[in-house]
N, C-alpha and C positions, 0 to 999 in steps of 0.2 A: 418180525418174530411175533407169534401169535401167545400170548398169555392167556392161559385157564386160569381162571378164577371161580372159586366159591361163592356160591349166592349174595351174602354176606363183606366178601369184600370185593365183589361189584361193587355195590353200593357205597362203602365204604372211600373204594377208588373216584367212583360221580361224585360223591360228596365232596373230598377233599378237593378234586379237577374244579366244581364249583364255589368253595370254600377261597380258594387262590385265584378264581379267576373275578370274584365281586373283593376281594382284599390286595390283591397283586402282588405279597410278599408276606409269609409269617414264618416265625421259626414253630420248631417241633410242638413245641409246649402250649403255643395257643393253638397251632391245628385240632391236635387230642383235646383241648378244652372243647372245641367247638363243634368240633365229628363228635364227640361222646365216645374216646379210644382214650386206653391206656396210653401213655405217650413212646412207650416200646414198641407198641402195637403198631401206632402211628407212625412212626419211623421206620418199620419193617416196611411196610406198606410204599412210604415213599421213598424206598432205596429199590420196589422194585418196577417204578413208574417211571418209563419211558416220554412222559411228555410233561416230567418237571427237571429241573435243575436247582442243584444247591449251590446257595453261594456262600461263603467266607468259608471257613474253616471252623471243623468242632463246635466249641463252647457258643460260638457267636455264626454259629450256621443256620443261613434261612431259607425258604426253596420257594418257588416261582415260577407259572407255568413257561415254558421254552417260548418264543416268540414266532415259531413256525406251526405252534398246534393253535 
């Protein structure tokens, strides 16, 4: 599946794919700290990212590049 993306969250999407791939695991809240995104923002973004996974459930959910990308 091909995704269009705005200028903006291209970059947004590189940052975070490079954000998790030098960290290996963070939940929502310090992604947004570190991209410089609202933490809404941040979690739109990586619910529509094909080449992370979240893991635990909810409150205690953290996301993590796949091991195939």
């Amino acid at each position: 599946m091909l995704m269009i993306l705005n200028c903006s969250e291209g970059v947004e999407y590189k940052n975070i794919i490079m954000y998790l791939g030098d960290v290996g695991e963070a939940n929502t809240a310090a992604i947004s700290k570190e991209i410089g995104l609202s933490t809404a923002r941040a979690r739109d973004i990586l619910t529509k990212m094909e080449e992370i996974e979240a893991l635990r459930s909810n409150r205690n959910r953290t996301y993590r590049l796949k091991a195939d990308t």
